[in-house]
C-alpha positions as protocol buffer text, in pm:
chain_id: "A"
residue {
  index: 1
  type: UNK
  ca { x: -2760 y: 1289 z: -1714 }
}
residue {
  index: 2
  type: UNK
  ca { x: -3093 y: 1231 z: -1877 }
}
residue {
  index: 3
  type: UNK
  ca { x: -3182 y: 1083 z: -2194 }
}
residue {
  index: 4
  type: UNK
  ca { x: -3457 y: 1175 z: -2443 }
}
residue {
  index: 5
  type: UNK
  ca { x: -3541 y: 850 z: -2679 }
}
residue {
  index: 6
  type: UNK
  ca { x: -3752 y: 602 z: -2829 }
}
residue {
  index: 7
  type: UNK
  ca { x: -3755 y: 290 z: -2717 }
}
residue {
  index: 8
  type: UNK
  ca { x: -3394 y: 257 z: -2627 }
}
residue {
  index: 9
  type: UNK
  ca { x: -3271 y: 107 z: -2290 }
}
residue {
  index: 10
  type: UNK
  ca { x: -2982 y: 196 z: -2107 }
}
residue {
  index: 11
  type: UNK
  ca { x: -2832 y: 144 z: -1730 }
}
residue {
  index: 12
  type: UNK
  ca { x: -2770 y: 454 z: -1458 }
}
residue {
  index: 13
  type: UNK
  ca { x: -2555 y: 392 z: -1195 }
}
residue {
  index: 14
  type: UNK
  ca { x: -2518 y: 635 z: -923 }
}
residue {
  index: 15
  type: UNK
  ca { x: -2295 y: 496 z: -677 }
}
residue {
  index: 16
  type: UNK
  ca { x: -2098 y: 598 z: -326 }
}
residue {
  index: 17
  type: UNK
  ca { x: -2104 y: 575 z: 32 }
}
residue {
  index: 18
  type: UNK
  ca { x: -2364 y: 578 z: 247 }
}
residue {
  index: 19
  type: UNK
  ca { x: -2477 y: 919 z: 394 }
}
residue {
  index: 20
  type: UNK
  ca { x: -2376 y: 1070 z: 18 }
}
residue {
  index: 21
  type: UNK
  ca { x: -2745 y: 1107 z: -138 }
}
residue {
  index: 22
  type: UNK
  ca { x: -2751 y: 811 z: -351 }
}
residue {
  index: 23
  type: UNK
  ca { x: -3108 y: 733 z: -252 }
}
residue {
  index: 24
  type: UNK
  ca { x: -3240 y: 1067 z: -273 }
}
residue {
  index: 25
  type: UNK
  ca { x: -3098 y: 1094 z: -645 }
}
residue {
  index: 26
  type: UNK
  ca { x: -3275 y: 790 z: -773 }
}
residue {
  index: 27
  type: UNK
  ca { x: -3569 y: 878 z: -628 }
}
residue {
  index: 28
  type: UNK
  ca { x: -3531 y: 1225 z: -787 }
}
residue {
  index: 29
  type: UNK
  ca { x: -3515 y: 1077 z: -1156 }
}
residue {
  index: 30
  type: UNK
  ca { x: -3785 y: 850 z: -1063 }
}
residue {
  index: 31
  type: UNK
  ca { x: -3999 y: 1114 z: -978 }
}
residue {
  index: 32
  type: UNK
  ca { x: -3905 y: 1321 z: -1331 }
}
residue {
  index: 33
  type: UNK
  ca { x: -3976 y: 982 z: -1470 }
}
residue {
  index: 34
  type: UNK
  ca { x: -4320 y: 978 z: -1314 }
}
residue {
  index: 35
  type: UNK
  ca { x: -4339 y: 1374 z: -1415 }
}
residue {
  index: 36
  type: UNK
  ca { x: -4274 y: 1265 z: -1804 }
}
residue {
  index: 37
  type: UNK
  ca { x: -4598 y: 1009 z: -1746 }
}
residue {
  index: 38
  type: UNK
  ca { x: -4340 y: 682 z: -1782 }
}
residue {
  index: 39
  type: UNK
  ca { x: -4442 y: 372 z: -1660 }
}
residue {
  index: 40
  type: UNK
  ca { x: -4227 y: 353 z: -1341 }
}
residue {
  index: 41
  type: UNK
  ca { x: -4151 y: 15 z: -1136 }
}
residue {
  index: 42
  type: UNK
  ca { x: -3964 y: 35 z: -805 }
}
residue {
  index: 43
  type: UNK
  ca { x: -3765 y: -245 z: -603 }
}
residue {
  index: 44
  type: UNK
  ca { x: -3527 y: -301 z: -315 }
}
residue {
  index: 45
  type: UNK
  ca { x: -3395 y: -607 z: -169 }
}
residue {
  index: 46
  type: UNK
  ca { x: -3622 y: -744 z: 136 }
}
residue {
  index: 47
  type: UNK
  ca { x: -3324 y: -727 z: 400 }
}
residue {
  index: 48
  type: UNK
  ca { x: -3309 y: -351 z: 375 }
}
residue {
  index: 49
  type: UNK
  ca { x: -3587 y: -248 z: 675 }
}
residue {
  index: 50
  type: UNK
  ca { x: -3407 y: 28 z: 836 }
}
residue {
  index: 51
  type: UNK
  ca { x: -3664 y: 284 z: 789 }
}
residue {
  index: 52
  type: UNK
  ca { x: -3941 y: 96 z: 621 }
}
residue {
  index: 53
  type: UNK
  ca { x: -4040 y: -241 z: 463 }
}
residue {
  index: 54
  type: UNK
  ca { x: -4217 y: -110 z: 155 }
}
residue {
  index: 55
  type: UNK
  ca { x: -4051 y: 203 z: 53 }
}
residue {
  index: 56
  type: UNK
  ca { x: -3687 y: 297 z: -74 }
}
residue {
  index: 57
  type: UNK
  ca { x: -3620 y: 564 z: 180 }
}
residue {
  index: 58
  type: UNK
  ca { x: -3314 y: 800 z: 167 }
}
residue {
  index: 59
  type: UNK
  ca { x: -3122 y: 974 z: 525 }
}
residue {
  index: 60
  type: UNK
  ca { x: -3313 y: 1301 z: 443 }
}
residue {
  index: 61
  type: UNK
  ca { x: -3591 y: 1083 z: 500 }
}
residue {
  index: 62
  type: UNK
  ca { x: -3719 y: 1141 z: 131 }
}
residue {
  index: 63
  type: UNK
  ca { x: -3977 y: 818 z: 58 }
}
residue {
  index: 64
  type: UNK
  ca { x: -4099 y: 639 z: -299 }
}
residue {
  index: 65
  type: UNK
  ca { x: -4299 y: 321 z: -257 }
}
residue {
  index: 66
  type: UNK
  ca { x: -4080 y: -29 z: -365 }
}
residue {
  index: 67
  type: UNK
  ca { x: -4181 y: -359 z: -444 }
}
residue {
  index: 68
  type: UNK
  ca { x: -3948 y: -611 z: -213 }
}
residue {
  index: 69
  type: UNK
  ca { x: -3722 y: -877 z: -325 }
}
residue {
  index: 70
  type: UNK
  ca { x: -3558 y: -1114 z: -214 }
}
residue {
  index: 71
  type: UNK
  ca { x: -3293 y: -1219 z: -527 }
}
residue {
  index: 72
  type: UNK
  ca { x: -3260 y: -1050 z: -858 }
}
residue {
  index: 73
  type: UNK
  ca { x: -3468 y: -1290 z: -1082 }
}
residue {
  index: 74
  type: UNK
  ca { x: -3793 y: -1174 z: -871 }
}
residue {
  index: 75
  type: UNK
  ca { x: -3745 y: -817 z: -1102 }
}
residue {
  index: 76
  type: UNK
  ca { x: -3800 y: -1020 z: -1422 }
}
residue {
  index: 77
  type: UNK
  ca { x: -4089 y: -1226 z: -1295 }
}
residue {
  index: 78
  type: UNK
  ca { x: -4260 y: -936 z: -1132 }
}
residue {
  index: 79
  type: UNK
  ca { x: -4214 y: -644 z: -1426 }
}
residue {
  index: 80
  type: UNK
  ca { x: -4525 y: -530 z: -1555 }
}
residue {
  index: 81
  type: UNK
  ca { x: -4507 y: -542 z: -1968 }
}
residue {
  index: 82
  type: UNK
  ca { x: -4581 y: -162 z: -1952 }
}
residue {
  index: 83
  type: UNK
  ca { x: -4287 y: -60 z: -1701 }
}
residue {
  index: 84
  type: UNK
  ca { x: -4058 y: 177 z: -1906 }
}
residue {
  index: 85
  type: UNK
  ca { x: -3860 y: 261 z: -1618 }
}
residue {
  index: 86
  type: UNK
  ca { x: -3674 y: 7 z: -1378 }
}
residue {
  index: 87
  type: UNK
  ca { x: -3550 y: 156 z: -1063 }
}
residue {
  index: 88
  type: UNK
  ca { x: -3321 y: -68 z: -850 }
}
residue {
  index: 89
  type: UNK
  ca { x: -3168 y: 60 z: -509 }
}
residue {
  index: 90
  type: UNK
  ca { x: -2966 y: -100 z: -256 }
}
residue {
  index: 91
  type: UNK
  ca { x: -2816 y: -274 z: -523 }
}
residue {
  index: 92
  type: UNK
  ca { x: -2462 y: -407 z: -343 }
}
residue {
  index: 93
  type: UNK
  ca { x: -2758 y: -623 z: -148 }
}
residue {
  index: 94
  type: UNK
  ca { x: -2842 y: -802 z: -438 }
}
residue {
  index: 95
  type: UNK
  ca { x: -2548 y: -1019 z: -543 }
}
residue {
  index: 96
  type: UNK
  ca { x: -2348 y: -1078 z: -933 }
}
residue {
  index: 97
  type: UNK
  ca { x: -2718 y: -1181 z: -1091 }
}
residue {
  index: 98
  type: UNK
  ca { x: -2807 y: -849 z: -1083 }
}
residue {
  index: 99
  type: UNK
  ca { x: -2582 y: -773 z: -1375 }
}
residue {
  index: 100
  type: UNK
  ca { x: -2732 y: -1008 z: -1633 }
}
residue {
  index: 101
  type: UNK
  ca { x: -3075 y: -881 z: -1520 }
}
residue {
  index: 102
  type: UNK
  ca { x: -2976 y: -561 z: -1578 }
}
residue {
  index: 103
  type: UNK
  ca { x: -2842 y: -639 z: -1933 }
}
residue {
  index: 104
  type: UNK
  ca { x: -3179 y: -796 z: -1995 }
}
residue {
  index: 105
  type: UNK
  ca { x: -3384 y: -510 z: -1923 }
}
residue {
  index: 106
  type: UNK
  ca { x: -3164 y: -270 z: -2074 }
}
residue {
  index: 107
  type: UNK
  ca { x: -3186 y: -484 z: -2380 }
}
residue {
  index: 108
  type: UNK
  ca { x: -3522 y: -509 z: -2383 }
}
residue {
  index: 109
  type: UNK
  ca { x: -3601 y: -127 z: -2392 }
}
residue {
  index: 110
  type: UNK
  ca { x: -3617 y: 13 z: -2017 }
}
residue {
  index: 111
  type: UNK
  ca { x: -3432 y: 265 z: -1869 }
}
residue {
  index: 112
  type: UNK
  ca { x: -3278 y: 87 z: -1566 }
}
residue {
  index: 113
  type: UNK
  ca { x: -3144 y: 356 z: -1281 }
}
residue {
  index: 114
  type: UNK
  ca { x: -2942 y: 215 z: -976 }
}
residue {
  index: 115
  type: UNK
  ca { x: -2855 y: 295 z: -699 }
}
residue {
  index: 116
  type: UNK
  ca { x: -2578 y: 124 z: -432 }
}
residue {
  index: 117
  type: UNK
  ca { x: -2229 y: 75 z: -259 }
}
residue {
  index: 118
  type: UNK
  ca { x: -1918 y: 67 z: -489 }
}
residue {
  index: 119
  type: UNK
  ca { x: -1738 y: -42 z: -160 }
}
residue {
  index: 120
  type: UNK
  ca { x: -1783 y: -204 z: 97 }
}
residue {
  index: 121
  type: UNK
  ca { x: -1650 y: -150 z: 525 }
}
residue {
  index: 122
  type: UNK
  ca { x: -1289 y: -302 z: 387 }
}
residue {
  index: 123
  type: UNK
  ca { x: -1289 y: -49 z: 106 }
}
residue {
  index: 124
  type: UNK
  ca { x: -1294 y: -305 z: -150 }
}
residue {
  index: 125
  type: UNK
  ca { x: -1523 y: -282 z: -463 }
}
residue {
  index: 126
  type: UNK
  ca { x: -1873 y: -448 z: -388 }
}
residue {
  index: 127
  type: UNK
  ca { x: -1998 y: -678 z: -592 }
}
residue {
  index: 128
  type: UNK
  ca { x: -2211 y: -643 z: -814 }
}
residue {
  index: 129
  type: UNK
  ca { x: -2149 y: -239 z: -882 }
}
residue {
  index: 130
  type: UNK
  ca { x: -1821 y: -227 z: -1050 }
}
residue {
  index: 131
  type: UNK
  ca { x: -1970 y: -457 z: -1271 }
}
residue {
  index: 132
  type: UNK
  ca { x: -2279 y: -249 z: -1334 }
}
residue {
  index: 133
  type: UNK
  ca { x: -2038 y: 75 z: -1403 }
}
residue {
  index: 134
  type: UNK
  ca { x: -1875 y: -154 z: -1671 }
}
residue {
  index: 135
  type: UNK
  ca { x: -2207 y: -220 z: -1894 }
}
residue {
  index: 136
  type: UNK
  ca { x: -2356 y: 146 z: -1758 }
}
residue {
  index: 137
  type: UNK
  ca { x: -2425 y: 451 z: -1993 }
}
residue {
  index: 138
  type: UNK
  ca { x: -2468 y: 713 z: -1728 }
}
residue {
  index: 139
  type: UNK
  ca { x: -2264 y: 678 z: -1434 }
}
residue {
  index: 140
  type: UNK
  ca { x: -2307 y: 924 z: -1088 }
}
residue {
  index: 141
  type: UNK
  ca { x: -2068 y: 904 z: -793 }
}
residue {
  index: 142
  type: UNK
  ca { x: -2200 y: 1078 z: -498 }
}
residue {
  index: 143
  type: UNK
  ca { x: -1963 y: 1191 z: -189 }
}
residue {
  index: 144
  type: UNK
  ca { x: -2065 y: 1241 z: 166 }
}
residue {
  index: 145
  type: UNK
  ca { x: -1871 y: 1464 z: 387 }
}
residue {
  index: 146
  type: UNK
  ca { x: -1628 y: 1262 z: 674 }
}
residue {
  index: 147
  type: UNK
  ca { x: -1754 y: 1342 z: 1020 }
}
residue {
  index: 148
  type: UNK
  ca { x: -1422 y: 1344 z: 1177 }
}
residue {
  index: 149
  type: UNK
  ca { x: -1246 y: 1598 z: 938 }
}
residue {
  index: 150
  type: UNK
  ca { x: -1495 y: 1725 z: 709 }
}
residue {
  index: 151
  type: UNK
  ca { x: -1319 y: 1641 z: 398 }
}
residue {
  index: 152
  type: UNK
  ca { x: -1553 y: 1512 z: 65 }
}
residue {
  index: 153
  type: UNK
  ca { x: -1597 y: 1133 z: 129 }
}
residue {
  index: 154
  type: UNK
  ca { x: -1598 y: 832 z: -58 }
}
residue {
  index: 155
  type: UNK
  ca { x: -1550 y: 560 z: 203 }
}
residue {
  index: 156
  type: UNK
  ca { x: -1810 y: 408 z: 458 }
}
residue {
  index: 157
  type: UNK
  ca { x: -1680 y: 343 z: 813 }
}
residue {
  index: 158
  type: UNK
  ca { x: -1797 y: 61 z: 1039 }
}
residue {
  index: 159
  type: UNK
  ca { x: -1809 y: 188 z: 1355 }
}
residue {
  index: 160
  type: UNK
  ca { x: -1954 y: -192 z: 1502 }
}
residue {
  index: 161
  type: UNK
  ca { x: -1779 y: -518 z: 1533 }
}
residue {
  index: 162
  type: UNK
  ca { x: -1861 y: -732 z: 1252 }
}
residue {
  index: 163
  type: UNK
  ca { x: -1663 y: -955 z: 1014 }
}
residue {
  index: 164
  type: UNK
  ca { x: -1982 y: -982 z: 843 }
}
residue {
  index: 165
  type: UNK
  ca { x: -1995 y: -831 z: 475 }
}
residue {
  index: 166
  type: UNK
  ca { x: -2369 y: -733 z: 496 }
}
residue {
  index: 167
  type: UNK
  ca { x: -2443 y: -580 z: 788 }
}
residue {
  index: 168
  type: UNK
  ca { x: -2750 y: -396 z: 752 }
}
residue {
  index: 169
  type: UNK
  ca { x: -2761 y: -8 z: 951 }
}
residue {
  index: 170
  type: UNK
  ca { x: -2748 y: 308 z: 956 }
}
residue {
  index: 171
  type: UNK
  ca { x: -2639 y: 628 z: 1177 }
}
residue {
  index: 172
  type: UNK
  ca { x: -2429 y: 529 z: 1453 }
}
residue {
  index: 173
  type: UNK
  ca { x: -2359 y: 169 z: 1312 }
}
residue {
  index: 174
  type: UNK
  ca { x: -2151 y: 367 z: 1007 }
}
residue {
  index: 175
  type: UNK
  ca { x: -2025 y: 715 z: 894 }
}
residue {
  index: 176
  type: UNK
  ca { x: -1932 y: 861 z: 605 }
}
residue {
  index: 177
  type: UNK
  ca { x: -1492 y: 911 z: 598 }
}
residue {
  index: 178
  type: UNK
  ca { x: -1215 y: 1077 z: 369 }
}
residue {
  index: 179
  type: UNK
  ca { x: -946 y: 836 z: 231 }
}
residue {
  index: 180
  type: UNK
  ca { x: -666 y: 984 z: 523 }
}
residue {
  index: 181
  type: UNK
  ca { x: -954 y: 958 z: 774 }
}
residue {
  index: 182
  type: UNK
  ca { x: -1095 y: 551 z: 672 }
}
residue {
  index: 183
  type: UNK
  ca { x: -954 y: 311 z: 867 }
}
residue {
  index: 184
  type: UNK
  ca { x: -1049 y: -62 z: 670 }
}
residue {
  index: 185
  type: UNK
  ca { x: -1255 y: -296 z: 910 }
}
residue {
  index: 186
  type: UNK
  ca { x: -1330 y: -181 z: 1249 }
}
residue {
  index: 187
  type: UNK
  ca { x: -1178 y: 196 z: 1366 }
}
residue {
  index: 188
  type: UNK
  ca { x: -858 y: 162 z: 1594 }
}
residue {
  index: 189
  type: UNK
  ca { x: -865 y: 526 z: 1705 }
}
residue {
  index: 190
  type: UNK
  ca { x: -1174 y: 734 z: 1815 }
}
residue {
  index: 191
  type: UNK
  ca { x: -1022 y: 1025 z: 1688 }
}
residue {
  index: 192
  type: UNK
  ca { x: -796 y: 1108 z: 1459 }
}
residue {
  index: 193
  type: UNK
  ca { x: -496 y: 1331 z: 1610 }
}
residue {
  index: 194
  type: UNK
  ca { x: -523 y: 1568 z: 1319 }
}
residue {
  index: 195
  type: UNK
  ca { x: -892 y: 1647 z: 1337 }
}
residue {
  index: 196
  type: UNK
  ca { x: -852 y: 1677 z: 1758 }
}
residue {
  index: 197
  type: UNK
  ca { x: -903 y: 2088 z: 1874 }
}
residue {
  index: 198
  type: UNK
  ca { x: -575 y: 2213 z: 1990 }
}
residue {
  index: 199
  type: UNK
  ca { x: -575 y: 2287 z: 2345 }
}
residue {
  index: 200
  type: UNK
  ca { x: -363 y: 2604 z: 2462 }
}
């Protein structure tokens, strides 16, 4: 959805798992942002270096440059005066601060867009995005399609051992699943009987 005001803020959220196009979309309204001559700041949080330090980058390998961060707080202290648009992605990196931050920007006339996890390798809602799709005008869930059936997807899968609820990766450390095909926590079964070829 996109708005057309004054100086109004407001808060997008577009939210799913990884390997659905979450990145690709914020950088997409960004870049209309950019288009519509807006003031545009960009930042991600500074453990996400998967495919480069100073750039939100999405699977498709589309790039925008980012400032790093390394908590929430560093937005407010770094925004420019001028900024009219506040783009945020990795979010579920960031922690519950992001929320008030958020709030704060909002209220003071930016249009904030998000991007992020709403679950995490468990399934369970990560923190701080249901949160953010509470206090949100526009909110955009994105699917993926699951590799082992092919089904629309809303889960990520872990495919490594790790108890650890940030664990930072990409292809072949997790894959996009179904709800019959998620298994919570680390995968039991390789493959699922259903999705096997029949043999004659």
């Amino acid at each position: 959805m996109d708005f057309i005001t004054g100086h109004i803020g407001w808060i997008e959220v577009v939210c799913g798992p990884m390997f659905s196009g979450k990145s690709e979309e914020l950088i997409r309204r960004l870049r209309r942002a950019l288009i519509a001559r807006k003031r545009v700041q960009v930042f991600k949080p500074v453990i996400d270096v998967r495919y480069s330090a100073d750039e939100i980058v999405s699977h498709a390998d589309t790039r925008m440059k980012s400032e790093v961060i390394a908590k929430p707080q560093e937005i407010l202290q770094r925004l420019d005066w001028r900024t009219q648009v506040v783009g945020i992605d990795e979010a579920n990196f960031m922690g519950p601060e992001l929320v008030d931050i958020s709030q704060q920007l909002a209220d003071s006339g930016k249009q904030v867009i998000i991007a992020g996890l709403d679950t995490d390798y468990m399934g369970r809602p990560f923190i701080p995005i249901p949160d953010l799709l509470c206090i949100a005008e526009s909110i955009t869930k994105t699917l993926a399609i699951c590799l082992r059936c092919g089904n629309p997807a809303k889960h990520t899968q872990r495919l490594v051992e790790s108890t650890d609820l940030i664990a930072v990766g990409g292809m072949g450390m997790y894959e996009a699943r179904c709800r019959r095909c998620f298994e919570p926590g680390l995968p039991k079964q390789e493959l699922l009987e259903f999705a096997r070829p029949k043999r004659d």
